[in-house]
N, CA, C and O atoms as CSV, one atom per row, in Angstrom:
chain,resi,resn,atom,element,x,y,z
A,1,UNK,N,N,186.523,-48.319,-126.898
A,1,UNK,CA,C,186.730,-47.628,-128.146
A,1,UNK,C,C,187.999,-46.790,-128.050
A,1,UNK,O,O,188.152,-45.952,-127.162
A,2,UNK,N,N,189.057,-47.086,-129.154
A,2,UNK,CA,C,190.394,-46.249,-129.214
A,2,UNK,C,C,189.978,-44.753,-129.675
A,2,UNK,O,O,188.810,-44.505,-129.975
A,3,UNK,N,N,190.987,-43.780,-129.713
A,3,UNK,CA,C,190.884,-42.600,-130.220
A,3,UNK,C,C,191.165,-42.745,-131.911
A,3,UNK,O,O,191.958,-43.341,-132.641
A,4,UNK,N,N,190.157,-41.938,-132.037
A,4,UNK,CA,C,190.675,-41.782,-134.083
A,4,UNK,C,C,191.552,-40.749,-134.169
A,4,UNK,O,O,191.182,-39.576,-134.115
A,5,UNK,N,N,193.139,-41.221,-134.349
A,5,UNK,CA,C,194.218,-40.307,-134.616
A,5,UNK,C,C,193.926,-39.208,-136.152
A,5,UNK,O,O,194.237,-38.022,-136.265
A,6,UNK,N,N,193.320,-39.999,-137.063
A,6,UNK,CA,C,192.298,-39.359,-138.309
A,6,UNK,C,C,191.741,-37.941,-137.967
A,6,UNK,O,O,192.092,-36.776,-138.155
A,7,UNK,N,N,190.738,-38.579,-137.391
A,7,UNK,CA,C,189.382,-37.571,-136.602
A,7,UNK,C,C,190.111,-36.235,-136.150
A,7,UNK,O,O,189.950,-35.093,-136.581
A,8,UNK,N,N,191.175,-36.827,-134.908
A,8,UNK,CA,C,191.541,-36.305,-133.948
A,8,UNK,C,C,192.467,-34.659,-134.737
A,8,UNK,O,O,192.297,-33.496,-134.373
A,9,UNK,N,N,193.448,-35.196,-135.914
A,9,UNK,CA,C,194.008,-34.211,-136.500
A,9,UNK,C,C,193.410,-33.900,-137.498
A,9,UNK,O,O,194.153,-33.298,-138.273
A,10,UNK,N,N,192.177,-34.049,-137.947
A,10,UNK,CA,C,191.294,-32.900,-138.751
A,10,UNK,C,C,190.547,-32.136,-138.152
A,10,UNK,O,O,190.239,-31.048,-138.637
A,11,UNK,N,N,190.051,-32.607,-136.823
A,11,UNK,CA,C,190.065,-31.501,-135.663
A,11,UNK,C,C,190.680,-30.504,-135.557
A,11,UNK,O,O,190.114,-29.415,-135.651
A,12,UNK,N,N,192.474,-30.654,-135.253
A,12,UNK,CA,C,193.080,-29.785,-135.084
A,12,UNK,C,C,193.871,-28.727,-136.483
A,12,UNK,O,O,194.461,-27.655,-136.354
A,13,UNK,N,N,193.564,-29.616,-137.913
A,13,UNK,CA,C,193.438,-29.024,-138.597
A,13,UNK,C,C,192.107,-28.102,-138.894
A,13,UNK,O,O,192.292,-27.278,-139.790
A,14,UNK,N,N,191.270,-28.098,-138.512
A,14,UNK,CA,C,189.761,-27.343,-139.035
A,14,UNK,C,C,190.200,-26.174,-137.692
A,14,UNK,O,O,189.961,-24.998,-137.965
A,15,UNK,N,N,190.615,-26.363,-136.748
A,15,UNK,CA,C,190.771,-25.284,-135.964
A,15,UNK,C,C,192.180,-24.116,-136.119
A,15,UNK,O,O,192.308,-22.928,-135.822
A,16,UNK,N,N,192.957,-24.989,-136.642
A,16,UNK,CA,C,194.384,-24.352,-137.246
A,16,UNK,C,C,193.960,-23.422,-138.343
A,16,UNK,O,O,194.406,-22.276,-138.284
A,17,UNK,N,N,193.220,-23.720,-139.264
A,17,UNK,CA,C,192.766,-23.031,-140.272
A,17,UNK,C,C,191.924,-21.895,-139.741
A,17,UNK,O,O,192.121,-20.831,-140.329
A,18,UNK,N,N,190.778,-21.862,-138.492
A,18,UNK,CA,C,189.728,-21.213,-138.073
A,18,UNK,C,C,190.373,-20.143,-137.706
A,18,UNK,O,O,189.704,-19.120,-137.561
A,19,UNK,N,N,191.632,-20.102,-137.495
A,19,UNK,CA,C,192.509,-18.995,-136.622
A,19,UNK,C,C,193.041,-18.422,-137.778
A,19,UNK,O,O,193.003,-17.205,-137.597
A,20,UNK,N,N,193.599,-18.714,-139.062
A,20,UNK,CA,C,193.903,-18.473,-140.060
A,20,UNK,C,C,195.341,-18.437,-139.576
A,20,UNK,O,O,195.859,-17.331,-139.428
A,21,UNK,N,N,195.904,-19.328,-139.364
A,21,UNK,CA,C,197.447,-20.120,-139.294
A,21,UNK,C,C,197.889,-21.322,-140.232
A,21,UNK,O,O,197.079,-21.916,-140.944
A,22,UNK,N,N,199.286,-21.641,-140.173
A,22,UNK,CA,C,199.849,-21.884,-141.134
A,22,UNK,C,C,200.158,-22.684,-140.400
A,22,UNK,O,O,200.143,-22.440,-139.194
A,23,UNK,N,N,200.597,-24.089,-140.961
A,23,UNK,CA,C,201.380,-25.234,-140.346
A,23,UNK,C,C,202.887,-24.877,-139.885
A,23,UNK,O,O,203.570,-25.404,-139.007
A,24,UNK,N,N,203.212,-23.711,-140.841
A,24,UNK,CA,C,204.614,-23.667,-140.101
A,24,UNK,C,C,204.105,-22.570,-138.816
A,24,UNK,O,O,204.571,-22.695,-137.684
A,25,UNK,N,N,203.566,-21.998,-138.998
A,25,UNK,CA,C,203.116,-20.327,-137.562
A,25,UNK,C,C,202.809,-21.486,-136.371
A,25,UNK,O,O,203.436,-21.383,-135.317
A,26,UNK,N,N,202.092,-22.305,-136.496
A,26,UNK,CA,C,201.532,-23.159,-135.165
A,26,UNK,C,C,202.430,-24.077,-134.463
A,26,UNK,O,O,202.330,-24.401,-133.279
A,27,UNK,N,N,203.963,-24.749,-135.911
A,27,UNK,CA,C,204.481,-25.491,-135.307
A,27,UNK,C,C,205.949,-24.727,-134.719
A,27,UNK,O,O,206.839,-25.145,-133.979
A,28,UNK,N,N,205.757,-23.541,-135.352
A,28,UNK,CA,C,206.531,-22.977,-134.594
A,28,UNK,C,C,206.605,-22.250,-133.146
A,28,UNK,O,O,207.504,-22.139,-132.312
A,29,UNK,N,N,205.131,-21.759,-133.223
A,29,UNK,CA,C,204.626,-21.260,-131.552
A,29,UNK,C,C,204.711,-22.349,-130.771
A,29,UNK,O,O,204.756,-21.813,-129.664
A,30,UNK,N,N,204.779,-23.823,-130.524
A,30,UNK,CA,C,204.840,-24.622,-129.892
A,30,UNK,C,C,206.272,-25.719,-129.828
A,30,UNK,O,O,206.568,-26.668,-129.102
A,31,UNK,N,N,207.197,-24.768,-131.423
A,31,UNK,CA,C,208.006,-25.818,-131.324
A,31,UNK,C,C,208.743,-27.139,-131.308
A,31,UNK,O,O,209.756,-27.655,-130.837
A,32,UNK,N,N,207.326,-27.511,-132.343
A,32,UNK,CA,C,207.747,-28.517,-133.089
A,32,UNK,C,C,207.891,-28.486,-134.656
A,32,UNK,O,O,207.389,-27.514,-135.220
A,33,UNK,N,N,208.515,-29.433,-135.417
A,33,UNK,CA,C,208.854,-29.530,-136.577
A,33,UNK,C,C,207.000,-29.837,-137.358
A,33,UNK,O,O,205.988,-30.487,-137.095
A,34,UNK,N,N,207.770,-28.372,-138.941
A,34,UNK,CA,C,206.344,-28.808,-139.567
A,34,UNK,C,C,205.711,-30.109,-140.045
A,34,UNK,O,O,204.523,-30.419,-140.135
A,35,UNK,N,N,206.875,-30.818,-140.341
A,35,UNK,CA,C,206.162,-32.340,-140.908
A,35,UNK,C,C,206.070,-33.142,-139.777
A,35,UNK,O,O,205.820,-34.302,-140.105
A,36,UNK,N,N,206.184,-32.971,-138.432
A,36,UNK,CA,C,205.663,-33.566,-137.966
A,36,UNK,C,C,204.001,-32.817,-137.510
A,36,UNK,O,O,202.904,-33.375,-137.464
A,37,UNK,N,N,204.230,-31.919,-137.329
A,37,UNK,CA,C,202.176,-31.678,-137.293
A,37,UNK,C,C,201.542,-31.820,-138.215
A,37,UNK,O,O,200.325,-31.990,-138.138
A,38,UNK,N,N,202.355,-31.780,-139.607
A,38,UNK,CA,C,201.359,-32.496,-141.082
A,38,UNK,C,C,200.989,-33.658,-140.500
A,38,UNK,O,O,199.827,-34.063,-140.528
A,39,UNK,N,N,202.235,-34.455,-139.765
A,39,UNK,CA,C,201.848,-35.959,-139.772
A,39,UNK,C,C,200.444,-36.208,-138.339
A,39,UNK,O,O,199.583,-36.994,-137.946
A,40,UNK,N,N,201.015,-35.018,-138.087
A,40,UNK,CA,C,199.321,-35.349,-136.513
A,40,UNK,C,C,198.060,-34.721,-137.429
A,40,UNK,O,O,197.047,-35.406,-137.563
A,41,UNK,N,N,198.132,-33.708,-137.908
A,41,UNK,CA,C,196.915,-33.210,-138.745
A,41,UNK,C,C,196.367,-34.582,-139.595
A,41,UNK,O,O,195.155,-34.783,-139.512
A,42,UNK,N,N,197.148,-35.519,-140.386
A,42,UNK,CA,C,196.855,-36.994,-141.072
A,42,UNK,C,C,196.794,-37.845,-139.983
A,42,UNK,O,O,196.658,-38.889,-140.621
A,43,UNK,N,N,196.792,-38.099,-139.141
A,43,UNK,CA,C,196.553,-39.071,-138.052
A,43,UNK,C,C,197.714,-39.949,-138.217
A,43,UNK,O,O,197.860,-40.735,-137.281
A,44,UNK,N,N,198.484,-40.018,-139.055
A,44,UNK,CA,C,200.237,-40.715,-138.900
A,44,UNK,C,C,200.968,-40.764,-137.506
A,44,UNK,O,O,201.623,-41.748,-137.163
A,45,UNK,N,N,200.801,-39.541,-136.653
A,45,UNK,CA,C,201.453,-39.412,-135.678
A,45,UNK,C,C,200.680,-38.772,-134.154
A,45,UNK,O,O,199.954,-37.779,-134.191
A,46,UNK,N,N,200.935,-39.406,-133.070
A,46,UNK,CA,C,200.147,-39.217,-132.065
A,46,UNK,C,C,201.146,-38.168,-131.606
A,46,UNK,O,O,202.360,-38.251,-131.792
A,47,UNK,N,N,200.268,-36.770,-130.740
A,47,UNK,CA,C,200.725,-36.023,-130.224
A,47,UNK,C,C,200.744,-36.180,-128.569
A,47,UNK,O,O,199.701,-36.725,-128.208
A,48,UNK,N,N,201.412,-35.937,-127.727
A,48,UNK,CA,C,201.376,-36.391,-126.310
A,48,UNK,C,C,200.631,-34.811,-125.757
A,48,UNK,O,O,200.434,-33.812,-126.448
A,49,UNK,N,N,200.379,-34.981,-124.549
A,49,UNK,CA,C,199.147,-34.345,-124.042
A,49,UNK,C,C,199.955,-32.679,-123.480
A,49,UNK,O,O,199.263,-31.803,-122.961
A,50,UNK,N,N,201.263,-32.532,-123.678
A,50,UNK,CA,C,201.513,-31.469,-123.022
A,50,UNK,C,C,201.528,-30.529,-124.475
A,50,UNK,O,O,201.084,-29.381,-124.478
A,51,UNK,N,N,201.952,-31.014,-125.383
A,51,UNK,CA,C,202.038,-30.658,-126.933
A,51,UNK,C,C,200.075,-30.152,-127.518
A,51,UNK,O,O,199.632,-29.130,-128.042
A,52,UNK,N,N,199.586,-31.110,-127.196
A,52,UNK,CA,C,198.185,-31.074,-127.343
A,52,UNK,C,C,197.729,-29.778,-126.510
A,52,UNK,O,O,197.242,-28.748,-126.977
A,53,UNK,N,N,197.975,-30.042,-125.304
A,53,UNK,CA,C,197.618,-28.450,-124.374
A,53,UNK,C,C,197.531,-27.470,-124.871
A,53,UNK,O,O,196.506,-26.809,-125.038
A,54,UNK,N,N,199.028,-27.129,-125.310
A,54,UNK,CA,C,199.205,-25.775,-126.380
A,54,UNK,C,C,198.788,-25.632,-127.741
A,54,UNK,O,O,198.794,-24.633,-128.461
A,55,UNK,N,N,198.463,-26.683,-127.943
A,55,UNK,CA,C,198.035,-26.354,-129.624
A,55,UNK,C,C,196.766,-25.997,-129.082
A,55,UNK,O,O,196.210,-25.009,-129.560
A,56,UNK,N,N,195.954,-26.933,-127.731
A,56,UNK,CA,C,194.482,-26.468,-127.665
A,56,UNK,C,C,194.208,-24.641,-127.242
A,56,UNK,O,O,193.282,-23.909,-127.591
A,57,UNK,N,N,195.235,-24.386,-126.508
A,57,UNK,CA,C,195.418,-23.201,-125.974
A,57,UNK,C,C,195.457,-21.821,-127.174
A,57,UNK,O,O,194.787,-20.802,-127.337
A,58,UNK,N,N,196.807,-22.552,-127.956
A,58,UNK,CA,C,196.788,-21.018,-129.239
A,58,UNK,C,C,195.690,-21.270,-130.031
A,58,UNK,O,O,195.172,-20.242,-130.466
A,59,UNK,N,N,195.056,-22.524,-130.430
A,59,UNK,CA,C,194.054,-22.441,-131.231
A,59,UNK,C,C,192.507,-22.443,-130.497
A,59,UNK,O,O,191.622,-22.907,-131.216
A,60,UNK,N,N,192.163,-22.053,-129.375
A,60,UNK,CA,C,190.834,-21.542,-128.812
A,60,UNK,C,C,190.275,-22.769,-128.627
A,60,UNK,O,O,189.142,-22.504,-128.225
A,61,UNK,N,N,190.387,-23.957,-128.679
A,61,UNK,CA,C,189.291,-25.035,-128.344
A,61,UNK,C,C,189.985,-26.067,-126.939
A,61,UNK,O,O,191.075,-25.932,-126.383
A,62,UNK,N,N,189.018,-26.966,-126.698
A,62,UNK,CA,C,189.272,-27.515,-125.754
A,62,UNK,C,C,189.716,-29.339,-126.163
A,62,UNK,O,O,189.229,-30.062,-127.032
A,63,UNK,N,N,190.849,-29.653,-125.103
A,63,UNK,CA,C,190.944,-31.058,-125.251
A,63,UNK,C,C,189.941,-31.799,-125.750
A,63,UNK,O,O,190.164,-32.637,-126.624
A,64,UNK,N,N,188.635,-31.566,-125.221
A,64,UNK,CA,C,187.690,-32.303,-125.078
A,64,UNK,C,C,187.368,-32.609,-126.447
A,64,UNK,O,O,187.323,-33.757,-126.887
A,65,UNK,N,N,187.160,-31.644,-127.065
A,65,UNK,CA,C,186.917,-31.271,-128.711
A,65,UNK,C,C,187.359,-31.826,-129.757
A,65,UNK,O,O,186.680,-32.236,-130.698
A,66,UNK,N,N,189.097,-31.884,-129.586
A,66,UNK,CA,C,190.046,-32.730,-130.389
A,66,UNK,C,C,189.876,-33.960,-130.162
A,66,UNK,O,O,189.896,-34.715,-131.135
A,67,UNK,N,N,189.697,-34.422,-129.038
A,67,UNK,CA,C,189.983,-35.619,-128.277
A,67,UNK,C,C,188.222,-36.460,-128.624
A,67,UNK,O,O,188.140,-37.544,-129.202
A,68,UNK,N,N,187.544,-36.025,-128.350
A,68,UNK,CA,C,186.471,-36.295,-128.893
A,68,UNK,C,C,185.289,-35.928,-129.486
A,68,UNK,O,O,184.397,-36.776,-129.463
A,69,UNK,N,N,185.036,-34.756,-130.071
A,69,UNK,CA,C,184.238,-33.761,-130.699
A,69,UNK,C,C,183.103,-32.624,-129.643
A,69,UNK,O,O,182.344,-31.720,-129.992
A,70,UNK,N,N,183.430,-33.177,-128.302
A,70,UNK,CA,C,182.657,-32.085,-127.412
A,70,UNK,C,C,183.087,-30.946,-126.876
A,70,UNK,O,O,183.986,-30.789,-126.050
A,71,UNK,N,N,182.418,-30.180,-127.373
A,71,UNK,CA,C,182.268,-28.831,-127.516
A,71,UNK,C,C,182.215,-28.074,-126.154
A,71,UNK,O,O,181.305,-27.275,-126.376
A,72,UNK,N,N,182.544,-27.890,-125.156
A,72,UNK,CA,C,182.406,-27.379,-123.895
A,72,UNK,C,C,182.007,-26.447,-123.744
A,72,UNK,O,O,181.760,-26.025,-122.615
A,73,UNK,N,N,181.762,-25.675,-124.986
A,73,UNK,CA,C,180.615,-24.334,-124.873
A,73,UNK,C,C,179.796,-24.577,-125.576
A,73,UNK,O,O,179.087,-23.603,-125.829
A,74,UNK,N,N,179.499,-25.562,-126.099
A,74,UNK,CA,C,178.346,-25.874,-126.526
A,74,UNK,C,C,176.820,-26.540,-125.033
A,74,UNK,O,O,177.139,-27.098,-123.984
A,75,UNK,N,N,175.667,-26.300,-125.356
A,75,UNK,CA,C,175.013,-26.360,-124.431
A,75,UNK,C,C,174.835,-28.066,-123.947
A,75,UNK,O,O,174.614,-28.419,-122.788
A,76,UNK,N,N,174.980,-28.932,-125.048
A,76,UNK,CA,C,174.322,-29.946,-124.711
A,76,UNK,C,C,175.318,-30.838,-125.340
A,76,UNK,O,O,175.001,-31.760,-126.090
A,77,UNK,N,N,177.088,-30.402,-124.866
A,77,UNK,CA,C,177.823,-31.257,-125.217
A,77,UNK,C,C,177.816,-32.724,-124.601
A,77,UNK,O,O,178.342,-33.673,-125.182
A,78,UNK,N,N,177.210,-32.818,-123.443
A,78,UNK,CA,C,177.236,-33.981,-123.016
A,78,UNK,C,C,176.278,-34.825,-123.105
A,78,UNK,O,O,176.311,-35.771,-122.318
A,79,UNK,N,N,175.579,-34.768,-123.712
A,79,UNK,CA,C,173.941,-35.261,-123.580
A,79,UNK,C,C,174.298,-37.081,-124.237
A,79,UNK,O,O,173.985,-38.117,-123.650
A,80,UNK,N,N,174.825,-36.998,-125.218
A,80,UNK,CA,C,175.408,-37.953,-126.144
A,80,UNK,C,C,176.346,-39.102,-124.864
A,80,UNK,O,O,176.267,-40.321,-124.713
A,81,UNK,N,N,176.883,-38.431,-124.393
A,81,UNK,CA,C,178.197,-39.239,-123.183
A,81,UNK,C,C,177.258,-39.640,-121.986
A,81,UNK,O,O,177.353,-40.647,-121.285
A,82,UNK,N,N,176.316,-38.613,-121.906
A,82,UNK,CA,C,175.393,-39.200,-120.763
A,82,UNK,C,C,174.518,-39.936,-120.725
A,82,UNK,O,O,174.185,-40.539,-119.705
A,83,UNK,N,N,173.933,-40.040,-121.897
A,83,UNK,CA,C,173.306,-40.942,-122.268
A,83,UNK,C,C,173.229,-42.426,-122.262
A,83,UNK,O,O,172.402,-43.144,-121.701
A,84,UNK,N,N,174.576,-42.845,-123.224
A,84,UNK,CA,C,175.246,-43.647,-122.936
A,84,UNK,C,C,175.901,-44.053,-121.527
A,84,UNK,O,O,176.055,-45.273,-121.587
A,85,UNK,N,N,176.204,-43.738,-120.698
A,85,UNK,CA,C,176.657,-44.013,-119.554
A,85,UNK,C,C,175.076,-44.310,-118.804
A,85,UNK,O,O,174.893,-45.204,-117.978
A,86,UNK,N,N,174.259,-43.580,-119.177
A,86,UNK,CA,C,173.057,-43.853,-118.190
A,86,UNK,C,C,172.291,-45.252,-118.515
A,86,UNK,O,O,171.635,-45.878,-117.682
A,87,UNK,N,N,172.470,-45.598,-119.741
A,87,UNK,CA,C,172.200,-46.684,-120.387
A,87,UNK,C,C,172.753,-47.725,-119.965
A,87,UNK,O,O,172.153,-48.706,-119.527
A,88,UNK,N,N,174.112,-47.578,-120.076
A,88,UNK,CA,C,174.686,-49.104,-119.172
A,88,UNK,C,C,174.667,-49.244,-117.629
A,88,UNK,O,O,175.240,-50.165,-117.048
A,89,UNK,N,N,173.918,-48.199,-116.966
A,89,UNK,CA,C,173.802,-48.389,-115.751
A,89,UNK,C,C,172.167,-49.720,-115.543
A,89,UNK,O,O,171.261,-49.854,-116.365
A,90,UNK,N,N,172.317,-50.456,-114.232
A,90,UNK,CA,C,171.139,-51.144,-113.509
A,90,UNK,C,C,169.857,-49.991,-113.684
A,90,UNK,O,O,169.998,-48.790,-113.913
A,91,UNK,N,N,168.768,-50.631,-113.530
A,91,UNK,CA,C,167.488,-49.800,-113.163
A,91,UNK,C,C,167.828,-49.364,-112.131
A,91,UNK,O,O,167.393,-48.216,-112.218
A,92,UNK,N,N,168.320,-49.439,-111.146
A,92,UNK,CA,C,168.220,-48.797,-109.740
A,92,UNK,C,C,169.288,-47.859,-109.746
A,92,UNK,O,O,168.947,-46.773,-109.277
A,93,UNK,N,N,170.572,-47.929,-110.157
A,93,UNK,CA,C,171.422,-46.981,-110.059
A,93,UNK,C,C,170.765,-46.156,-111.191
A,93,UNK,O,O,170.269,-45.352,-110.402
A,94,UNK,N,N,170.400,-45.748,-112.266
A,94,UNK,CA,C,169.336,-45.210,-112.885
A,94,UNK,C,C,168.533,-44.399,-112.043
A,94,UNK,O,O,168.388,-43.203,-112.294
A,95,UNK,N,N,167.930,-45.014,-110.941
A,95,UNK,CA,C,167.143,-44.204,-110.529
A,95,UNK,C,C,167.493,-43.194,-109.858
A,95,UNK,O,O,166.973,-42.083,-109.963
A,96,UNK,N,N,168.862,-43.639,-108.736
A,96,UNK,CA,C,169.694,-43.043,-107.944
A,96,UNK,C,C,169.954,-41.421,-108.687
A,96,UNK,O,O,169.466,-40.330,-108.390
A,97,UNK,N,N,171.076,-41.877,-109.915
A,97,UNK,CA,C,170.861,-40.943,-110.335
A,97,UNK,C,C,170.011,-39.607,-111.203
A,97,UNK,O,O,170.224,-38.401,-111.332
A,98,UNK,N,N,169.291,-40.265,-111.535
A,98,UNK,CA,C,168.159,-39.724,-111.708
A,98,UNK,C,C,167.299,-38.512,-110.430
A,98,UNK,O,O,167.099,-37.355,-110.798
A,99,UNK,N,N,166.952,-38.874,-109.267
A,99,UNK,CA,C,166.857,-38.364,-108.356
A,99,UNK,C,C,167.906,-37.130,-107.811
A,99,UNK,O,O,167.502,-35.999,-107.538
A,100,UNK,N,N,169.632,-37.657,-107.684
A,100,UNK,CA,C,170.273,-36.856,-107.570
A,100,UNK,C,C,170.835,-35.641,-108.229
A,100,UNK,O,O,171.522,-34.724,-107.777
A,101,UNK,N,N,170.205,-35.959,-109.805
A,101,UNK,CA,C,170.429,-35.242,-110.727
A,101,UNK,C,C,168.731,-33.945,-110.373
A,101,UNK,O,O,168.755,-32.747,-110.089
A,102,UNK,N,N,167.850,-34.621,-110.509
A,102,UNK,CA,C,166.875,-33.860,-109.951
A,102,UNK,C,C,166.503,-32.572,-108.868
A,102,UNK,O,O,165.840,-31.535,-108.842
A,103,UNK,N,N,167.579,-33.544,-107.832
A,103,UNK,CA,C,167.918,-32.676,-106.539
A,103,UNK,C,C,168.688,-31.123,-107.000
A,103,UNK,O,O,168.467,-29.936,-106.761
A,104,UNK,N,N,169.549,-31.789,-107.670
A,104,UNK,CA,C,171.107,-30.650,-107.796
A,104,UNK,C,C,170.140,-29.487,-108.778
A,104,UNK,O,O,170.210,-28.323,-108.381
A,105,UNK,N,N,169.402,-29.705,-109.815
A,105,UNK,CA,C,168.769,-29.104,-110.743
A,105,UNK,C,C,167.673,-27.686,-109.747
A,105,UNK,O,O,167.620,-26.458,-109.682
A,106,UNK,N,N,166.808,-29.193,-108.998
A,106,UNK,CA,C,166.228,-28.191,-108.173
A,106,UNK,C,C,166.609,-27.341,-107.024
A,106,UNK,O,O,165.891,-26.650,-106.302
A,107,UNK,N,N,167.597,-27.490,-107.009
A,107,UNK,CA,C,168.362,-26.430,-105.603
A,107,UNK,C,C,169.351,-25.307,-106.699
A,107,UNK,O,O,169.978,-24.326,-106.301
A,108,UNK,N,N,169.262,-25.774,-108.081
A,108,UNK,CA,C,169.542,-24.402,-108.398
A,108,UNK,C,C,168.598,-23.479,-108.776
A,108,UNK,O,O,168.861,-22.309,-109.057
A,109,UNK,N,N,166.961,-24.222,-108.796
A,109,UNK,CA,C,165.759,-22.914,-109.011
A,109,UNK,C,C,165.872,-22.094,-107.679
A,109,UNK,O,O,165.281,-21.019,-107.572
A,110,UNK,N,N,166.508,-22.524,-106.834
A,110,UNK,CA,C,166.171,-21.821,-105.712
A,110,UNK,C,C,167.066,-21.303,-105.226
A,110,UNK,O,O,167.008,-20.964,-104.044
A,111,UNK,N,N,168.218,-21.074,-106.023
A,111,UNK,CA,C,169.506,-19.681,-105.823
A,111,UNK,C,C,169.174,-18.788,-106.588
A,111,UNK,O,O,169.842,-17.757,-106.660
Protein backbone atom coordinates (compact mmCIF):
# COMPACT_ATOMS: atom_id res chain seq x y z
CA UNK A 1 0.00 0.00 0.00
CA UNK A 2 1.41 3.59 -1.26
CA UNK A 3 1.11 6.68 0.96
CA UNK A 4 -2.06 8.98 0.39
CA UNK A 5 -0.29 12.29 -0.55
CA UNK A 6 -4.33 13.56 -0.04
CA UNK A 7 -4.59 12.10 3.49
CA UNK A 8 -1.10 12.89 4.21
CA UNK A 9 -1.55 16.95 3.64
CA UNK A 10 -4.89 17.26 5.34
CA UNK A 11 -3.06 15.88 8.13
CA UNK A 12 -0.70 18.49 8.04
CA UNK A 13 -3.26 20.91 7.24
CA UNK A 14 -5.69 19.99 10.37
CA UNK A 15 -2.50 20.38 12.46
CA UNK A 16 -1.32 23.76 10.80
CA UNK A 17 -4.63 25.12 11.67
CA UNK A 18 -4.56 23.36 15.45
CA UNK A 19 -1.61 25.72 16.16
CA UNK A 20 -3.51 28.57 14.65
CA UNK A 21 -0.89 29.28 11.74
CA UNK A 22 -1.04 30.51 8.46
CA UNK A 23 0.30 28.92 5.32
CA UNK A 24 2.51 31.73 4.88
CA UNK A 25 3.86 31.69 9.12
CA UNK A 26 4.67 27.77 8.60
CA UNK A 27 6.16 28.14 5.17
CA UNK A 28 8.11 30.60 6.25
CA UNK A 29 9.52 29.05 9.63
CA UNK A 30 10.77 26.24 7.48
CA UNK A 31 11.43 28.08 4.37
CA UNK A 32 9.70 27.09 1.83
CA UNK A 33 7.50 28.83 -0.73
CA UNK A 34 3.65 29.26 0.16
CA UNK A 35 2.25 27.58 -2.93
CA UNK A 36 4.24 25.06 -2.61
CA UNK A 37 2.82 23.83 0.95
CA UNK A 38 -0.75 24.69 -0.53
CA UNK A 39 0.38 22.15 -3.03
CA UNK A 40 1.53 19.42 -0.10
CA UNK A 41 -1.56 20.42 2.09
CA UNK A 42 -3.70 19.14 -1.59
CA UNK A 43 -1.58 16.16 -2.01
CA UNK A 44 -0.17 17.75 -5.54
CA UNK A 45 3.22 17.72 -4.10
CA UNK A 46 5.35 15.28 -2.02
CA UNK A 47 7.36 16.74 0.76
CA UNK A 48 10.87 14.97 1.45
CA UNK A 49 11.48 13.81 5.00
CA UNK A 50 13.88 16.54 6.30
CA UNK A 51 11.11 19.29 5.32
CA UNK A 52 8.46 16.92 6.93
CA UNK A 53 10.67 16.78 10.26
CA UNK A 54 10.17 20.40 10.80
CA UNK A 55 6.83 20.93 9.88
CA UNK A 56 6.29 17.77 12.36
CA UNK A 57 8.40 19.56 14.96
CA UNK A 58 6.73 23.37 14.80
CA UNK A 59 3.42 21.81 14.50
CA UNK A 60 3.50 19.26 17.74
CA UNK A 61 2.74 15.90 16.02
CA UNK A 62 4.66 13.05 15.00
CA UNK A 63 5.84 11.56 11.53
CA UNK A 64 3.97 8.74 12.37
CA UNK A 65 0.66 10.72 12.35
CA UNK A 66 1.08 12.50 8.98
CA UNK A 67 2.56 9.60 7.49
CA UNK A 68 -0.06 7.37 8.65
CA UNK A 69 -2.68 8.52 11.19
CA UNK A 70 -0.88 7.01 14.45
CA UNK A 71 -1.00 8.89 17.14
CA UNK A 72 2.07 8.10 19.41
CA UNK A 73 0.41 9.44 22.40
CA UNK A 74 -2.36 7.92 21.86
CA UNK A 75 -2.69 4.58 23.98
CA UNK A 76 -3.54 2.04 21.49
CA UNK A 77 -1.95 3.56 18.42
CA UNK A 78 -0.70 0.40 17.38
CA UNK A 79 -3.19 -2.10 17.97
CA UNK A 80 -4.54 -1.66 14.23
CA UNK A 81 -0.58 -2.26 12.74
CA UNK A 82 -0.31 -5.10 15.10
CA UNK A 83 -2.86 -6.71 14.36
CA UNK A 84 -2.41 -6.93 11.00
CA UNK A 85 1.12 -7.98 11.11
CA UNK A 86 0.08 -10.71 13.63
CA UNK A 87 -2.36 -11.93 11.15
CA UNK A 88 -0.06 -12.57 8.36
CA UNK A 89 2.20 -14.33 10.55
CA UNK A 90 2.25 -18.77 10.60
CA UNK A 91 0.44 -20.27 13.72
CA UNK A 92 3.68 -20.89 15.26
CA UNK A 93 5.44 -17.67 14.84
CA UNK A 94 2.04 -16.41 16.37
CA UNK A 95 2.69 -18.25 19.12
CA UNK A 96 6.35 -17.26 19.53
CA UNK A 97 5.25 -14.05 19.71
CA UNK A 98 2.62 -14.23 21.64
CA UNK A 99 4.62 -15.80 24.53
CA UNK A 100 7.37 -13.19 24.13
CA UNK A 101 5.03 -10.52 24.22
CA UNK A 102 3.62 -12.16 27.46
CA UNK A 103 7.05 -12.47 28.97
CA UNK A 104 8.06 -8.66 28.40
CA UNK A 105 4.40 -7.63 29.85
CA UNK A 106 5.01 -9.84 32.79
CA UNK A 107 8.45 -8.72 33.88
CA UNK A 108 7.03 -5.35 33.86
CA UNK A 109 4.38 -6.38 36.84
CA UNK A 110 7.34 -7.06 38.58
CA UNK A 111 9.36 -3.66 38.41
Amino acid sequence: MGLDYTVIGQRIKQARLAKNLTQEDLAEQIDISVAFLSRVERGNSHINLKRLNQLCGLLDVTEGYVLNGAASNSKNYLNKEFAELFKSCSPDKQKLIYNVAKAIVESDLDD
